[in-house]
C-alpha positions in Angstrom: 28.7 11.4 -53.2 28.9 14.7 -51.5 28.9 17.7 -53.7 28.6 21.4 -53.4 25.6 23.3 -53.1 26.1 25.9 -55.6 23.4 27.5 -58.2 22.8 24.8 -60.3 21.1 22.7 -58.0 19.4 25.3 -55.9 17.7 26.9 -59.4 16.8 23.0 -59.7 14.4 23.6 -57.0 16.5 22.8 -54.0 14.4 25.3 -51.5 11.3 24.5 -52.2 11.6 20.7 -51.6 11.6 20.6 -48.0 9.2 21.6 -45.4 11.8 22.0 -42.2 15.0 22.5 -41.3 17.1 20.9 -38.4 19.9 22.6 -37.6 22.9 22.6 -35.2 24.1 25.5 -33.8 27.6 25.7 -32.6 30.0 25.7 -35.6 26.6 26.3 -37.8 25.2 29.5 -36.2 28.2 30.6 -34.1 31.4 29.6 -32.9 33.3 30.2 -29.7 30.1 32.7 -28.8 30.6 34.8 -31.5 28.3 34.5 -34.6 29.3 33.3 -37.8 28.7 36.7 -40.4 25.3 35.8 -42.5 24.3 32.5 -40.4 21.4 35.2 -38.6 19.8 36.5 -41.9 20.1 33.2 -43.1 18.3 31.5 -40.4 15.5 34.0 -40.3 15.1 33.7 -43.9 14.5 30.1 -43.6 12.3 30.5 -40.7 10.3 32.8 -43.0 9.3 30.0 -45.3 10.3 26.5 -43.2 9.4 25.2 -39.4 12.9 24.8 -37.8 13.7 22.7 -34.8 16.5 23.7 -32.6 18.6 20.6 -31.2 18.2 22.1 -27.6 14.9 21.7 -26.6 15.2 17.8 -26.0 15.6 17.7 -22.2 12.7 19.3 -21.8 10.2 17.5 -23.8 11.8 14.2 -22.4 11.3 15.2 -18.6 7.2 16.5 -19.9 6.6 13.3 -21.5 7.8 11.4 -18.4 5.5 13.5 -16.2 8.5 14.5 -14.1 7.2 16.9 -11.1 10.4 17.0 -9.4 13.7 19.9 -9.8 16.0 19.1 -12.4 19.9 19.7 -11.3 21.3 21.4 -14.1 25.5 20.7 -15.0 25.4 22.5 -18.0 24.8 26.3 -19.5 22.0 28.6 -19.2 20.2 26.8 -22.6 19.4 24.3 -20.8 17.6 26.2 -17.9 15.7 28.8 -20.8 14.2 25.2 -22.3 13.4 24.0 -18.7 11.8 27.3 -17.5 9.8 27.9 -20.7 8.4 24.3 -20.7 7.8 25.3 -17.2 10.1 22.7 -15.0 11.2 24.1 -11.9 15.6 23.3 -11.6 18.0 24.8 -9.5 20.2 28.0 -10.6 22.5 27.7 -13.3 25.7 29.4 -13.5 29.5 29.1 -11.9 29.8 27.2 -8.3 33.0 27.5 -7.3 35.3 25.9 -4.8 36.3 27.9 -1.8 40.0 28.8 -1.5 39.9 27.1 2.1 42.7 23.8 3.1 39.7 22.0 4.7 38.3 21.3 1.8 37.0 18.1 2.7 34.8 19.5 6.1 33.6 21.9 3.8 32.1 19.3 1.1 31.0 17.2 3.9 29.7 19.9 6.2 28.8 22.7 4.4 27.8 21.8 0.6 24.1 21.5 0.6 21.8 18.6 -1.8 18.1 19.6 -2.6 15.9 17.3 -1.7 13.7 17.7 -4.3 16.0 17.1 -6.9 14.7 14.4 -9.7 17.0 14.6 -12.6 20.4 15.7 -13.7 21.2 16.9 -17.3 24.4 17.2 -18.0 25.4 19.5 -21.1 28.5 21.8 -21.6 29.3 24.1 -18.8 32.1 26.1 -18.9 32.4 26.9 -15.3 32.8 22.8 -14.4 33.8 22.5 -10.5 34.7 20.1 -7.7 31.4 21.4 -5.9 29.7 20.7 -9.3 30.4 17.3 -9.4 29.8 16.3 -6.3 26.7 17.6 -6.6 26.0 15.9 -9.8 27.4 12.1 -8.6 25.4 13.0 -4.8 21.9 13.1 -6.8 22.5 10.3 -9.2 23.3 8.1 -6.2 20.0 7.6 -6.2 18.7 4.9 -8.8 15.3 6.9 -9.0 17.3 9.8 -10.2 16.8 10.7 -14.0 20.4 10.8 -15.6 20.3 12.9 -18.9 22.8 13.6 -21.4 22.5 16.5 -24.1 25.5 15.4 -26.5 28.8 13.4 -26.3 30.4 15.5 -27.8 34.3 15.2 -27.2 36.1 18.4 -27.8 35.0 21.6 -29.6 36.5 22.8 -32.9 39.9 25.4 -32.5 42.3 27.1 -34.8 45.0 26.5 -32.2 46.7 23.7 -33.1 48.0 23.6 -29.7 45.2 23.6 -27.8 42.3 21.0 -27.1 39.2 22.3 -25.6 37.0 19.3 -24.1 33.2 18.9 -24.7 30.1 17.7 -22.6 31.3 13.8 -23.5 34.5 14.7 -21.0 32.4 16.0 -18.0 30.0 12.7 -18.9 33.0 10.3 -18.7 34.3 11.8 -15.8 30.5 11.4 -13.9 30.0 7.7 -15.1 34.0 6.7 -13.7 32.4 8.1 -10.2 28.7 6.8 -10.4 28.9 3.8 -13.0 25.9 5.0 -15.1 25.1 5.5 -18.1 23.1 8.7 -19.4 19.8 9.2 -21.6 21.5 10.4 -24.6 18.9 13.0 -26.0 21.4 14.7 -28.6 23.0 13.7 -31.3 23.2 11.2 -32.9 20.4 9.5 -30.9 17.1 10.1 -32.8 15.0 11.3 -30.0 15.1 14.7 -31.2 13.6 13.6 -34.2 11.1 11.7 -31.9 9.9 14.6 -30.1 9.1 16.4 -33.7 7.5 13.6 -35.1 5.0 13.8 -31.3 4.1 17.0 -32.2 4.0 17.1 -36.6 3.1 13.1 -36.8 2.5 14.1 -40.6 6.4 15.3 -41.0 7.8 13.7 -43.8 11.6 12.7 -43.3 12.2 13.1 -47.2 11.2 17.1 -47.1 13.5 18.0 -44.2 17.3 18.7 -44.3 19.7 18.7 -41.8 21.8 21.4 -41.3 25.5 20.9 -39.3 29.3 21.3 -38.8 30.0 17.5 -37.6 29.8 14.4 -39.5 29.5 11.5 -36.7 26.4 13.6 -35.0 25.0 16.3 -37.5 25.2 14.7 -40.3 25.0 11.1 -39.0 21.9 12.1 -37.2 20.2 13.5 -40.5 21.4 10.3 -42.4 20.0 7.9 -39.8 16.3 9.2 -40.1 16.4 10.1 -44.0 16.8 13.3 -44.4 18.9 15.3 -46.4 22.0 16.8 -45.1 24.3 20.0 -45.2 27.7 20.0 -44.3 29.2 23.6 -43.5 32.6 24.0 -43.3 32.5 26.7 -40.2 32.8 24.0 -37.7 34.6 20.5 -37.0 34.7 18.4 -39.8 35.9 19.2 -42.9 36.0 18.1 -46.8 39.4 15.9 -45.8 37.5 13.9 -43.5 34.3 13.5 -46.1 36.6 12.2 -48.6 37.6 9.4 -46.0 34.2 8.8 -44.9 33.3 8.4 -48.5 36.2 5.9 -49.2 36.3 3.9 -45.6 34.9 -0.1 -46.3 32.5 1.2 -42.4 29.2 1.2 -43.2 28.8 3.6 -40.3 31.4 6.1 -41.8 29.6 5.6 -45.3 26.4 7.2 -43.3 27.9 10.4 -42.5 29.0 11.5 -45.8 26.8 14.5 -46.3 24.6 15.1 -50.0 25.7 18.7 -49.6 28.5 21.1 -48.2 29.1 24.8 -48.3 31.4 26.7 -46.9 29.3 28.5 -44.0 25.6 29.2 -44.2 25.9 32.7 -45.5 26.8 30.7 -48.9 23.2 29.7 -48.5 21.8 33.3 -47.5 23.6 34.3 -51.0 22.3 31.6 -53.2 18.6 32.6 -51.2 19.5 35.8 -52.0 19.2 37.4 -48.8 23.1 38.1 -48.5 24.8 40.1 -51.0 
């Protein structure tokens, strides 16, 4: 049963039983790149006291514990590439690769659009400036079986007030690369527990029951936190909402039973305020 998180329970001790936070960012942090008032002082109020784990730094702990030596291709945003260079992985530059306005456009692919040799592995994230060149570049190096084919979410479409208007996630751009290339990626994000996996390498002593996940969408936030037994935080900033908990909570699926949340607020500043670093 999913209730709020309001002063009651946090007087009851709520902060101090965990030890670390995992948290999402989009929806939880910011939304649409702009951030979401209080989720800053929140989150450094928490990393004050608590060891948090970012979601993004997946890929490259994956590739280090494969002893990968090769470049990594990167179809996604410039996250990706700041995990990869700190972890020190050499990948090709990350950022638009347009299409030339020319009506050969086929010589030009064919002829003129260059593959790196030493490419080893693809990751494929969000990556707003998605192109023809892109992709061919992305089905090209996963032509080869040998290639590593990574995934950071599925993630269908991102949250919007315009009712009008779908905007389509990372799990578009991956359906689109397994129609051309017929495979199927290493899904490092949510809801597949590796992230979990890679904290557990590092803190073997971690204790699932004093952590908490933090997040804005049931079926990978909060099914994520569920799935490894933590506790979990619904904000209500990002994609799901208290509608669909209800019908989580009802449904006879034992999968939608697992992402009811133990907690909600409204946004995380609603935390800050109980911590009492908001006002």
């Amino acid at each position: 049963m999913t209730k709020e998180l309001d002063a009651t329970v946090f007087r009851n001790g709520f902060l101090n039983s965990f030890d670390f936070v995992l948290t999402d960012c989009d929806g939880v942090l910011w939304n649409r790149n702009e951030a979401i008032p209080g989720a800053k002082e929140t989150i450094n109020a928490l990393q004050d006291r608590d060891r948090i784990f970012p979601t993004s730094y997946c890929v490259a702990v994956y590739l280090k514990s494969i002893h990968f030596k090769k470049k990594v291709y990167v179809l996604g945003s410039s996250g990706i590439g700041d995990e990869l260079y700190s972890a020190g992985i050499p990948f090709l530059p990350v950022g638009p690769d347009p299409m030339p306005e020319i009506e050969d456009w086929y010589n030009w692919v064919t002829n003129e659009l260059e593959l790196d040799s030493e490419v080893g592995a693809v990751v494929v994230g969000f990556d707003q400036h998605v192109s023809f060149p892109k992709l061919v570049k992305t089905v090209s190096y996963l032509k080869d079986p040998d290639c590593v084919y990574i995934a950071t979410n599925v993630d269908e479409q991102f949250q919007t007030d315009l009712k009008h208007l779908v905007i389509p996630g990372t799990g578009a751009v991956i359906r689109a690369v397994e129609t051309v290339c017929g495979r199927t990626p290493i899904l490092l994000g949510k809801p597949a527990k590796f992230l979990y996996d890679c904290i557990k390498h590092q803190y073997p002593d971690l204790d699932p029951s004093k952590g908490i996940m933090i997040g804005d969408r049931l079926s990978t936030d909060i099914l994520l936190g569920k799935s490894i037994g933590l506790r979990t935080l619904l904000v209500l900033t990002g994609v799901s909402d208290l509608d669909e908990v209800e019908r989580c909570s009802n449904s006879n699926s034992e999968n939608e039973q697992r992402m009811v949340p133990n907690y909600y607020l409204p946004s995380l500043a609603d935390l800050g305020q109980l911590m009492g670093v908001i006002q």
